[in-house]
C-alpha positions in Angstrom: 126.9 15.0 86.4 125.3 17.4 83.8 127.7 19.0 82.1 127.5 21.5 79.0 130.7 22.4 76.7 130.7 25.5 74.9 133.2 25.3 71.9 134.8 28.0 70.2 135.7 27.0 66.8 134.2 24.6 64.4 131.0 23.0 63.8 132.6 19.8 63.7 133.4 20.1 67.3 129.7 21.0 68.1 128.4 17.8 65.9 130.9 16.0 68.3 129.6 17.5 71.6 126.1 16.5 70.5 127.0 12.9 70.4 128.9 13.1 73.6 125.6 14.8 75.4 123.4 12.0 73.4 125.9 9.0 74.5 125.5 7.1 78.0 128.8 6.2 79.9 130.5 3.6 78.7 130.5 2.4 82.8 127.4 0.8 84.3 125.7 2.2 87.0 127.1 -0.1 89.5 130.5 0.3 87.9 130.1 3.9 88.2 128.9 3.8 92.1 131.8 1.9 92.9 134.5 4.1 90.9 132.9 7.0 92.5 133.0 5.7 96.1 136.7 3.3 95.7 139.6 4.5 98.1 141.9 5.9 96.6 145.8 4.1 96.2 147.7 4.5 99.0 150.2 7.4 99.2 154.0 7.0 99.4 153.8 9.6 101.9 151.9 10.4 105.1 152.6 14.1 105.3 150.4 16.7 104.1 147.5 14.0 101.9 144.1 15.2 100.9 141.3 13.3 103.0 138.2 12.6 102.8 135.6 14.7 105.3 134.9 12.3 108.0 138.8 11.5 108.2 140.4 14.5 107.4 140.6 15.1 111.4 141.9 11.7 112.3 144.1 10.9 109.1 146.0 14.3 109.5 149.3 14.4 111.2 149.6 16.2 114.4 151.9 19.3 114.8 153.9 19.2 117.6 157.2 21.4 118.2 160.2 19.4 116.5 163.7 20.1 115.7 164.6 21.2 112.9 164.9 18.1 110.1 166.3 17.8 106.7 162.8 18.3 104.0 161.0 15.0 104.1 160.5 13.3 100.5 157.6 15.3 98.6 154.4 13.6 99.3 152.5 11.5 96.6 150.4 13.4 94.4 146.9 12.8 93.9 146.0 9.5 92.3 143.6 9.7 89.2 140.5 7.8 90.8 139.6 6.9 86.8 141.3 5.9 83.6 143.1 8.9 82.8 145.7 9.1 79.5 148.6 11.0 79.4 148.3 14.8 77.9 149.2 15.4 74.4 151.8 17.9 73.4 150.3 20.9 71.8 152.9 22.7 69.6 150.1 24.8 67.8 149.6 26.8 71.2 151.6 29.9 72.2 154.8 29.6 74.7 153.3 30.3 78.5 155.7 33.0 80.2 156.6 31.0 83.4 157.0 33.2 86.3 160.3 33.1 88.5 160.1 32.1 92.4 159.5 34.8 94.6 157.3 36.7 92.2 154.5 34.2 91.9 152.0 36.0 94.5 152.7 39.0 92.0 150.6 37.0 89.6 147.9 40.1 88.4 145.3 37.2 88.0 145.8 37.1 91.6 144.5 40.7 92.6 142.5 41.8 89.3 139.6 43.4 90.9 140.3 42.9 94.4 141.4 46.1 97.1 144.1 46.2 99.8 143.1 48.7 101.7 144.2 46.8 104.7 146.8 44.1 105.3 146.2 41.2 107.3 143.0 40.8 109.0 140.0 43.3 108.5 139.6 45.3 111.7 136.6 44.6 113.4 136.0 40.9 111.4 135.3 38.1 113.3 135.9 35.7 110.7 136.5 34.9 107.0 133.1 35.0 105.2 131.9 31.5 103.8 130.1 33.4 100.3 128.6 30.0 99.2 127.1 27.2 101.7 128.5 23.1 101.4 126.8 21.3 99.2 123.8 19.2 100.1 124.7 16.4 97.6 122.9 17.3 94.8 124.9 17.5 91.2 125.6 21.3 90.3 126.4 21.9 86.6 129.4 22.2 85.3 130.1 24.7 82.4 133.1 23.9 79.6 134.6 26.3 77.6 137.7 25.4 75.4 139.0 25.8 71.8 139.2 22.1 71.1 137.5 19.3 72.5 137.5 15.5 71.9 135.5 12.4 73.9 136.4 9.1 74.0 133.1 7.2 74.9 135.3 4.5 76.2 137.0 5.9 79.3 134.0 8.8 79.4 137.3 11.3 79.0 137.0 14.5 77.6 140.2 16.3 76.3 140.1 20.4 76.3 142.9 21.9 74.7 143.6 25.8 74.4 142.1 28.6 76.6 139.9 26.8 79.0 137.8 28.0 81.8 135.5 25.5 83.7 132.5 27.0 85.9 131.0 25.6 88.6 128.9 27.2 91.1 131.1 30.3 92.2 134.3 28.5 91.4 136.9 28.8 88.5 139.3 26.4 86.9 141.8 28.0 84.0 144.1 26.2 82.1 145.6 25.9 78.6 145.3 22.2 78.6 143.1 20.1 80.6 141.6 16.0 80.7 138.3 15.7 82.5 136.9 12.6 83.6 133.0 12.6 83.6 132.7 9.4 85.5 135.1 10.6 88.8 134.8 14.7 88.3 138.8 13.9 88.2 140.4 17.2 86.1 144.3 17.4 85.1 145.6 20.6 83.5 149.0 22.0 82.7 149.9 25.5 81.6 148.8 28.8 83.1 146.4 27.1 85.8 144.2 29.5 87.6 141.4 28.2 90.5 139.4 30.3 92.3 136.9 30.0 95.1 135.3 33.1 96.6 138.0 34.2 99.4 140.6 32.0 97.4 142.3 32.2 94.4 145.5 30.0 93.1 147.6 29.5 90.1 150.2 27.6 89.1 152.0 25.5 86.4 150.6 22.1 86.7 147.0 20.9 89.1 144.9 17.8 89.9 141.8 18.7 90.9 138.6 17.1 91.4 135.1 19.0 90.6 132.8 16.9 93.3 135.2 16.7 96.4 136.4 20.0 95.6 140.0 18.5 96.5 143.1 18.4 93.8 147.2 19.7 94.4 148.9 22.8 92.5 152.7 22.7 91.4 154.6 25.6 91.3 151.9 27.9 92.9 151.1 31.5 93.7 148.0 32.0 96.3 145.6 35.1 97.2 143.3 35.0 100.3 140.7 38.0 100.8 137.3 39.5 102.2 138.0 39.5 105.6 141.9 39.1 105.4 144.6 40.1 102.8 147.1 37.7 102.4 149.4 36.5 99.5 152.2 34.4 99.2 153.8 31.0 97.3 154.7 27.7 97.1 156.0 24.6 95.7 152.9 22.7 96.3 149.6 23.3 97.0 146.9 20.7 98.7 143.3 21.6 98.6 141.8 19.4 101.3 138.6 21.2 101.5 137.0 25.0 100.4 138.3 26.2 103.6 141.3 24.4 104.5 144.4 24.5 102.5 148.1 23.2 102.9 151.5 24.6 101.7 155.3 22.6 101.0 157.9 25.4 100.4 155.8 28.6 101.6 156.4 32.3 101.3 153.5 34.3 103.6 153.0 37.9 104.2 150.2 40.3 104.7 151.9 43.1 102.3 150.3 44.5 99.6 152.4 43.1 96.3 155.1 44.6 95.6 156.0 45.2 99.1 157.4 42.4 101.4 158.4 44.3 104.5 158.1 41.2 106.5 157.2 37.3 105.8 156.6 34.1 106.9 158.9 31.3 105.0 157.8 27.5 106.3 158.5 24.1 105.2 155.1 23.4 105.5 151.9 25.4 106.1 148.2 25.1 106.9 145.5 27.7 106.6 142.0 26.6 108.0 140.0 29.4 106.8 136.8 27.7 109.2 139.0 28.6 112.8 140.7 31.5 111.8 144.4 29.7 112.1 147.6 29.3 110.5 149.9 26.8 111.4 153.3 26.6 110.2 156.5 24.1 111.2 160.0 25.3 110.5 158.9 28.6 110.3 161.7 31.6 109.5 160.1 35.1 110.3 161.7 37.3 108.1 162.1 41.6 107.6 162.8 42.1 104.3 165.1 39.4 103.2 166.8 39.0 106.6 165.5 36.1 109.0 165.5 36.9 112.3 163.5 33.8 114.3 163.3 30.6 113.7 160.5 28.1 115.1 159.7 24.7 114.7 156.0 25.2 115.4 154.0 28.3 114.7 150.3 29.0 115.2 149.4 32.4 114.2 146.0 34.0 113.5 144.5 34.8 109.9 141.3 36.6 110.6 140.2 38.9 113.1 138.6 36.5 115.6 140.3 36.1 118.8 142.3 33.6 120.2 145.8 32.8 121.6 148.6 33.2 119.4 151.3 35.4 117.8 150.4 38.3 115.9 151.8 40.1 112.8 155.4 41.5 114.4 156.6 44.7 113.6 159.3 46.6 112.0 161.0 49.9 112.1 164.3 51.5 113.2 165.1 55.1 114.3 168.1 57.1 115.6 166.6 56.9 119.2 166.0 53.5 119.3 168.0 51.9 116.3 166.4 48.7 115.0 163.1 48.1 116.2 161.7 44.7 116.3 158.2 43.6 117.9 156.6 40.3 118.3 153.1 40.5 120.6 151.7 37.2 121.7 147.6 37.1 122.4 146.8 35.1 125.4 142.5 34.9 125.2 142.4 34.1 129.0 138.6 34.2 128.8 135.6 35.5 126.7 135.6 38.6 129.0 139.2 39.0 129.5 142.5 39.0 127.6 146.3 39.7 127.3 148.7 40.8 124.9 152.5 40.5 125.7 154.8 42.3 123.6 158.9 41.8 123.6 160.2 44.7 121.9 163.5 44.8 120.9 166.1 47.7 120.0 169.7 47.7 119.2 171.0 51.0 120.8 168.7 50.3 123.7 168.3 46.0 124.6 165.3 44.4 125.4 162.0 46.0 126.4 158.8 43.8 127.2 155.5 45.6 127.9 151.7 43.9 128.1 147.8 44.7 127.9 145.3 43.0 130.0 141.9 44.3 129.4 138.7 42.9 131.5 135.4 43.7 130.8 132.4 42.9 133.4 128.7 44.2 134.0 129.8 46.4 136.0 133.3 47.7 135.2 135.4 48.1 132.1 139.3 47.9 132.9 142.5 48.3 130.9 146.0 48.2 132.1 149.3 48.9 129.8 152.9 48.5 130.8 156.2 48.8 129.7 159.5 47.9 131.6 163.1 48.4 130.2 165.4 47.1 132.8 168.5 48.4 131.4 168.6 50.9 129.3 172.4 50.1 127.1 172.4 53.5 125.9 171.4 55.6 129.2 172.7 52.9 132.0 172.5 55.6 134.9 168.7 55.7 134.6 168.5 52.4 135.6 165.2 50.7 134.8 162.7 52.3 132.8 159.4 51.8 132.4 156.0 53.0 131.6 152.2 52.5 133.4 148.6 53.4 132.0 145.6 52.2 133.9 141.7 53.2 132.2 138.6 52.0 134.0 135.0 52.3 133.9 132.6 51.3 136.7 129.2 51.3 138.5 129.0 51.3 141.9 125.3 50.5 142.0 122.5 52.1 139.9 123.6 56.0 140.5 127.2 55.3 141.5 129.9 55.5 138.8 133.4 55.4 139.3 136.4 56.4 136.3 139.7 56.2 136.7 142.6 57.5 133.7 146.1 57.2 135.5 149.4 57.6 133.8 153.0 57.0 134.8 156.3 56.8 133.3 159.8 56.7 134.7 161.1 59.7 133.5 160.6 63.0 132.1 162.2 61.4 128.1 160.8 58.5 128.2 158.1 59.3 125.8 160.6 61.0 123.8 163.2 58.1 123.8 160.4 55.0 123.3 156.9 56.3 122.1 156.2 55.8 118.5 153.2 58.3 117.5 153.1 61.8 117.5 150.4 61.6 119.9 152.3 60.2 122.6 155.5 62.0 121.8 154.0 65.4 122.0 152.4 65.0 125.5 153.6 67.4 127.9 151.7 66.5 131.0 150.3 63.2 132.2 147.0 63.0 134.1 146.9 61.0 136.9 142.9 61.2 137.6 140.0 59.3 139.5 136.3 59.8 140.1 133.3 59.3 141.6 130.2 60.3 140.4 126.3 60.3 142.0 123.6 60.9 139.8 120.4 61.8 141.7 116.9 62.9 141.0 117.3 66.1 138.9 121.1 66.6 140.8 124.3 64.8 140.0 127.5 65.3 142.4 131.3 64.8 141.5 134.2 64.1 143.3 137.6 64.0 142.3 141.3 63.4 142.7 143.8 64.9 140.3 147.6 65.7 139.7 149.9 65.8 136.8 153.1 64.4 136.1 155.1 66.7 133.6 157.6 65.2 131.7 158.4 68.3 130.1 161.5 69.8 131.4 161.4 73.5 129.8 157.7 74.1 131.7 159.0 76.5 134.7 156.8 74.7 138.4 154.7 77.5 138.4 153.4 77.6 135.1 152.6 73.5 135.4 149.3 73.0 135.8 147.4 72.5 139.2 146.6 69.7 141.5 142.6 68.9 142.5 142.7 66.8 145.8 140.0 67.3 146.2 137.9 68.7 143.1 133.8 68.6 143.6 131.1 69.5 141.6 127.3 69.7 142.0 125.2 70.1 139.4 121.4 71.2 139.3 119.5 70.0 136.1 117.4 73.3 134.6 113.9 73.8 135.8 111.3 75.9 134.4 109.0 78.5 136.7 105.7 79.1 135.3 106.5 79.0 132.0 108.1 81.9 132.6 112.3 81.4 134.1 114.1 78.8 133.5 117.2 78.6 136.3 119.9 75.7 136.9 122.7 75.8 139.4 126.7 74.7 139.3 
């Protein structure tokens, strides 16, 4: 693999570098071919190993719901696929500040540079952007940079010691201490680790990491994802199986900015596949602040804007109306054209609310139905059940037919007052309850339609509310000109 070291100090070390670039491997080629393409030891443990490409789908294990179980024995880290020697102790370099649990994603090497002006995924994305293609199997160069560096020609190692950064492509690799093995692309590090690949970026105290499969493990790490998602978090251990799939022991996920951890995810174990779009978590504790509030053994949840069935971010909130507020929706994709979204909402003062969205969208009509339903309302029982009903739609009837309907319905006059959220809905004093049907013809168009109101505000005297149209029609005459000379329409 070509590789060129850039030293910082003395021209000894350049003299040295010069003999390295100058000197074959001490490995044949056939040695080499088969050090390169050896299996690597078997692991103590089956749980959560990096794989290779063709096997990473079979070898992995399956996540199925479970009880909850006592934390399995770590699994084995990654086995040096070369002759590696230990790491020697460097008392000349400064003390690294370690940085406590829970304030790893905080990390500013984490977020230099990048914007949260959106948590979670991006609206609108359909996916997290790939910013550099796979490689095609030919050798990319490799770029050293380190304050001291020495080779033994022997095991084809190269020792970096103080402030290194290694560049390869668009990736980074940071450390303060570092043995690279030219023969296997096999790199371990300690001290102030920092890896970055575009929509990734990782740190933590101690890493394996190889520079040609692109796999490696991170102790004690703190994790970034962005472009078309913002999400941060940390863990205990960190598995790189591939640039777009990643695996967590010990997490701690959320989509909030740092310094703000309103909710989060805390799993045993975690998996982000950046190439579908999924998360998937087992003994997963969703938790508001520091309080958890649901535990599940199995949890799939989205990480980028694509759709697809699964729950989405909850959220959080608490009023005098409603007292704490807790929601969890659920997406159901029922079909490219049609979905779901069902939403339990729970509130203290009140009990337990479930509402829904189905949209449907066809050539020839565009539908949307919301609901709400409260069956018992703890804090107003004599209302008895309480609920809410929005229904939009959009349709032709042919090609000069069109039909629209925007229908709204709730249970009673404070409904809106007691349950909506936004000022928007709060401040509504009349709900239209509206359909229509329209003909557009040669220079003429025709309307007809059916309209009342429902006010829900009390203080609005009947004959000030506003009137009912059953029926309402309109006909319309496009303007004509006469001679150049009057130009007339009709309504």
């Amino acid at each position: 693999m070509p590789t060129m070291v850039d030293l910082k100090r003395s021209g000894y070390t350049l003299a040295l570098l010069i003999i390295i670039a100058l000197s074959p491997p001490s490995l044949s080629q056939d040695q080499s071919d088969a050090a390169l393409n050896a299996p690597a030891p078997a692991a103590r443990g089956e749980a959560f190993l990096p794989t290779t490409p063709d096997d990473a789908q079979a070898d992995l294990p399956v996540l199925l719901p479970s009880r909850p179980s006592p934390p399995e024995t770590a699994p084995a880290r990654l086995a040096p696929q070369g002759p590696v020697r230990a790491l020697p102790v460097l008392s000349e370099l400064p003390q690294r500040t370690l940085i406590p649990p829970g304030r790893r994603s905080e990390d500013r090497r984490l977020h230099a540079g990048l914007p949260w002006d959106f948590c979670g995924p991006k609206p609108g994305s359909s996916g997290l952007t790939n910013a550099f293609s796979q490689d095609d199997g030919a050798q990319i160069p490799i770029d050293i940079t380190a304050d001291n560096v020495s080779y033994n020609q022997r095991t084809d190692l190269i020792e970096l010691q103080g402030d290194i950064e290694i560049l390869q492509q668009e990736r980074r690799f940071e450390a303060d201490r570092s043995n690279y093995n030219r023969s296997t692309g096999e790199v371990q590090a300690s001290g102030q680790i920092y890896l970055e690949y575009p929509g990734l970026r990782l740190t933590g105290e101690s890493a394996e990491y190889n520079l040609e499969t692109k796999r490696g493990t991170i102790e004690q790490s703190g994790y970034r994802m962005s472009g078309n998602t913002n999400l941060r978090g940390e863990a205990d251990q960190a598995w790189l199986l591939s640039e777009q799939r990643s695996r967590y022991r010990d997490i701690i996920y959320t989509s909030c900015p740092p310094g703000n951890s309103d909710w989060s995810i805390k799993a045993r174990d975690l998996e982000l596949d950046q190439a579908r779009g999924v998360g998937t978590a087992r003994h997963a504790r969703i938790r508001f602040g520091d309080i958890p509030l649901l535990y599940s053994p199995y949890l799939q949840f989205p990480i980028d804007g694509r759709r697809r069935s699964g729950l989405l971010i909850p959220t959080f909130g608490s009023s005098d109306e409603t007292g704490t507020d807790i929601s969890l929706p659920y997406y159901w994709n029922i079909a490219p054209n049609m979905d779901a979204t069902v939403t339990p909402r729970y509130m203290s003062t009140r009990g337990l609310m479930l509402g829904a969205q189905v949209r449907h969208l066809a050539p020839f009509q565009q539908l949307e139905i919301d609901g709400e339903l409260l069956p018992n309302d703890q804090r107003a029982p004599d209302e008895g059940a309480r609920g809410a009903l929005r229904i939009k739609q959009f349709g032709y009837l042919g090609s000069r037919w069109t039909s629209s309907v925007d229908y709204a319905l709730v249970s009673d006059d404070g409904y809106l007052e007691d349950f909506g959220n936004r000022l928007d809905v709060t401040s509504v004093r009349n709900l239209s309850q509206r359909g229509d049907i329209n003909y557009s013809g040669d220079g003429w168009r025709m309307l007809g339609r059916l309209q009342q109101f429902q006010t829900v505000d009390a203080s609005i005297a009947p004959a000030n509310r506003p009137y009912e149209q059953l029926p309402h029609i309109e006909f319309d005459l496009a303007p004509k000109t006469w001679n150049n000379l009057l130009e007339y329409r009709f309504d």
